[in-house]
N, C-alpha and C positions, 0 to 999 in steps of 0.2 A: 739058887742065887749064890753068888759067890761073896766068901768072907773078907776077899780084898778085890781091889780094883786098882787098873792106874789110872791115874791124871795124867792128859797128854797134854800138854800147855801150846796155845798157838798164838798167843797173843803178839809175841813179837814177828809172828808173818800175817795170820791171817787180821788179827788185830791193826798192825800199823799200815798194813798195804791198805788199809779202807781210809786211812787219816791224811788228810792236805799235808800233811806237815810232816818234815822228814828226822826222824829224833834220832838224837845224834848218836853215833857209833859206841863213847864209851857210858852214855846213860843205858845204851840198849845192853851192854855187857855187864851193870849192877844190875840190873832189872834179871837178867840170865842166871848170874851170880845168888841172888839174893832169895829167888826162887829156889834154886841147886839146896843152896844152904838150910830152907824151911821144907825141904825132904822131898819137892818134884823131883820125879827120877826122868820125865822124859819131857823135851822142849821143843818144837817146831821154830829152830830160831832163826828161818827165812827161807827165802825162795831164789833160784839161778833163772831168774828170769832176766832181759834185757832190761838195763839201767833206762832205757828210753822210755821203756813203757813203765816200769815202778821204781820210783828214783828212789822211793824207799826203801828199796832192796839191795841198793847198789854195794852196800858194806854185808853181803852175806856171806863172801870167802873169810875174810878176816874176822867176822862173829863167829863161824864154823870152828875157826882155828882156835878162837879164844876157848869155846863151850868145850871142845874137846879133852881143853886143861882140867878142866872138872872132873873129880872124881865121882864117879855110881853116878853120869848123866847119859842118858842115851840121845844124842844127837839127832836130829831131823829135819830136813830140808825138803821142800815141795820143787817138783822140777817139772817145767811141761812138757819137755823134749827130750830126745838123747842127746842133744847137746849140753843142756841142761842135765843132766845124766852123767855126762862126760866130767860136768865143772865138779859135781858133788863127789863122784866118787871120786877125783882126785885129792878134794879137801879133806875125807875120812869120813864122810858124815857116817853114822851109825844105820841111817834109816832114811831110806828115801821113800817120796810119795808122791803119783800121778794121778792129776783129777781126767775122770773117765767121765764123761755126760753121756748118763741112760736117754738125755734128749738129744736127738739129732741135728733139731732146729738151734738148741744150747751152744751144741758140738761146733757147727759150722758156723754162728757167730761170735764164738767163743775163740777158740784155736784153729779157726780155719782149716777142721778136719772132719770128715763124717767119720763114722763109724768105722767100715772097714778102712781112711787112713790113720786112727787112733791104737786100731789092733795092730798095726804092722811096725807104729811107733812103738807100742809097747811093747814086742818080740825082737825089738832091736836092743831094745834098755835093755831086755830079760838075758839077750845074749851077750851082751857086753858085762852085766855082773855075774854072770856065769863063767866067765872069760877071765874074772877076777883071782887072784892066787889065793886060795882057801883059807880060811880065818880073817880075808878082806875085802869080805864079799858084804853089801851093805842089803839090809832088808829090804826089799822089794814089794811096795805094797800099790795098790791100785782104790783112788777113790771113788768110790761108786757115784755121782755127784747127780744133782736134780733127782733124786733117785726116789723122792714123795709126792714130787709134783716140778712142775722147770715154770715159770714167768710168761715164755713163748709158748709151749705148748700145752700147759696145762696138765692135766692127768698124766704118769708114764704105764703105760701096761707092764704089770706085775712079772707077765711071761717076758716079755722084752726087757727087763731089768736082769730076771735069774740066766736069761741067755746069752749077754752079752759078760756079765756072770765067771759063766761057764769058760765064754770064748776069751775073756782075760789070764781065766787060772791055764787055759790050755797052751796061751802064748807065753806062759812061764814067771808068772807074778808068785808070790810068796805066799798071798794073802788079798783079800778084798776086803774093805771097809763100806759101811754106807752112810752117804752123807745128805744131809736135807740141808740143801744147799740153799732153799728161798724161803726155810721155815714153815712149808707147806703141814709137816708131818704132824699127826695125831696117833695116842697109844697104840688104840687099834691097830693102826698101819702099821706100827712101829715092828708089833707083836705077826703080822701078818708074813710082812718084807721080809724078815729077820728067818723065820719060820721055813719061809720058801727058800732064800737064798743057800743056809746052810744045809737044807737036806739037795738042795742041788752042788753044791762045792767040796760040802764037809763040814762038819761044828765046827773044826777046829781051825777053818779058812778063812774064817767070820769072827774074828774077834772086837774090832772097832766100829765103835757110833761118833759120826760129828753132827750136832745136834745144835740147832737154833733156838733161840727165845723170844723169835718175832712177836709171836703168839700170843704166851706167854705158856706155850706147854713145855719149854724145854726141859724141866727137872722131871714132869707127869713121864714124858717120852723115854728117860735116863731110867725112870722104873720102869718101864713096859720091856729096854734091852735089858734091864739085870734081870729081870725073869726067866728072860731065854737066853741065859748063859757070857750076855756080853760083859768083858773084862776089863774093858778099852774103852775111854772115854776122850774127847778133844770139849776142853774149855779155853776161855779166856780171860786173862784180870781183868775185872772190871765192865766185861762183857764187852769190851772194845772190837770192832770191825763188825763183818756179818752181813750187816742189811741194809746200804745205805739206800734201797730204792723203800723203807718204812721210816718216816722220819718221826724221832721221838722213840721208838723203839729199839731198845738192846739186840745186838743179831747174837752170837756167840754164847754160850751157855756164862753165865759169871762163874769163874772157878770158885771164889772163895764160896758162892749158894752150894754147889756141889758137892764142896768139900765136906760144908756143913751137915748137909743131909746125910751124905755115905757115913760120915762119926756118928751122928748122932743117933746113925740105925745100926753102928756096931761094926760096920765095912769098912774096916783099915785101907786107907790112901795112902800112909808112910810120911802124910803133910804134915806138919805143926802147922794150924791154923792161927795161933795167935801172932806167929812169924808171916806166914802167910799176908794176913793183913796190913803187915806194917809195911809190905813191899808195893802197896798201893801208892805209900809217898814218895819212890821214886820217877814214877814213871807221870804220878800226878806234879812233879817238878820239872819233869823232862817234858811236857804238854800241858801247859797251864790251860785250863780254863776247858778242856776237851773233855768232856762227859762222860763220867765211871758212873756204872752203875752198881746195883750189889743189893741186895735184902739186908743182908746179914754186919756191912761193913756198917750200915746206919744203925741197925737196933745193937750193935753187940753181941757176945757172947750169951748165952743165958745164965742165971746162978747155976754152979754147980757143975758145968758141964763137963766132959769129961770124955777123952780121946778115944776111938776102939781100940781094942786091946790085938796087940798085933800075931 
């Protein structure tokens, strides 16, 4: 188990693209800001998708450009396409990322691609940041998405997850993540997925979990990947976005629960958590009355408590 981790913050993409309500450009830039400042080093702070279908997203050149000003932020934007591909690497982002569905049925109601036309998308993005002038080549990662279970089809076969796996690191990705995209996922699985994937990629291919709290396993799931080695964590403030087909339930891990747990077992994140929390009141100003959740934001700190030592 490793003695640090990162927080990958997604609340302002994967978080706001779940919310009716489009908040506004320069709260989403204190909200960026303000996280930066309480020691996240890495932010998903939107997605090149067409303004028509998430009008939430419409300001994610100009949020790129902002986060960029940050100093020690790694930048991250989700793209579904190589066009999408095309917008981010010209903006700078640090790090981009394509949701890949291990389900087919996912696939083709999703992004209107099956499988073999997702692999061919992805070996066009893998060539075009390869194409890139060196030192401005942006990380290339691939999410591994429905990849505990999918909505439509239920179960995904384990082999059909590592294979297609394979067939992404082959078309020239950076890296695979896995994400439990419907909150399906339990330790077990966690420990299983996790297990297979990297001895078919490489440990070192597999560093990212996006992990749900439909359930309410999400933090249980977050120890089953530090077990086997995972570094890489995606949350959200507040637990914002994730699952809006469970209603009443948190989808997105709450960062601040996270946070807590990884300090309080001694696993440096590099967050000041008491900063951390107070970043809840901007984004609870910029969406009034939209539903944070959090353990930890309710009970407080405990006496005493006291940061890992880095």
């Amino acid at each position: 188990m490793s003695k640090s981790v990162t927080i990958s913050e997604v609340g302002p993409r994967d978080g706001l693209q779940s919310v009716d309500r489009v908040m506004a450009t320069e709260a989403k830039k204190a909200w960026i800001r303000a996280e930066a400042e309480a020691g996240v080093s890495e932010i998903e702070v939107g997605s090149f998708v067409p303004p028509s279908l998430l009008p939430q997203m419409a300001d994610t050149a100009e949020i790129v450009a902002f986060a960029k000003t940050i100093p020690n932020l790694d930048v991250v934007a989700l793209i579904p396409n190589l066009k999408g591909a095309e917008r981010a690497i010209a903006c700078g982002v640090d790090k981009m990322s394509i949701p890949f569905s291990m389900s087919e049925t996912h696939s083709i109601n999703n992004v209107r691609k099956d499988h073999p036309a997702m692999l061919a998308e992805i070996r066009g993005i893998a060539d075009l940041v390869a194409q890139q002038p060196e030192g401005q080549r942006p990380h290339f990662e691939v999410g591994l998405s429905t990849a505990f279970g999918c909505t439509l089809e239920g179960s995904v076969p384990d082999d059909q997850i590592v294979r297609l796996a394979e067939a992404a690191m082959e078309a020239g990705v950076a890296e695979c993540g896995l994400s439990d995209t419907t909150g399906y996922a339990n330790p077990a699985q966690v420990t299983r997925l996790v297990r297979k994937v990297k001895a078919a990629i490489g440990a070192d291919k597999l560093n990212t979990l996006h992990l749900h709290n439909t359930r309410g396993l999400g933090l249980a799931n977050v120890m089953a990947g530090l077990t086997e080695g995972i570094t890489t964590f995606d949350s959200s403030l507040g637990g914002l976005g994730g699952c809006p087909f469970a209603p009443g339930a948190s989808g997105n891990i709450v960062t601040e629960d996270l946070v807590f747990m990884l300090e309080a077992m001694g696993i440096d994140t590099g967050i000041d958590l008491e900063k951390l929390l107070k970043v809840r009141d901007i984004v609870a100003q910029a969406l009034p009355g939209e539903p944070l959740y959090g353990f930890t934001p309710d009970a407080g700190l405990p006496l005493g408590f006291e940061k890992a030592a880095a």
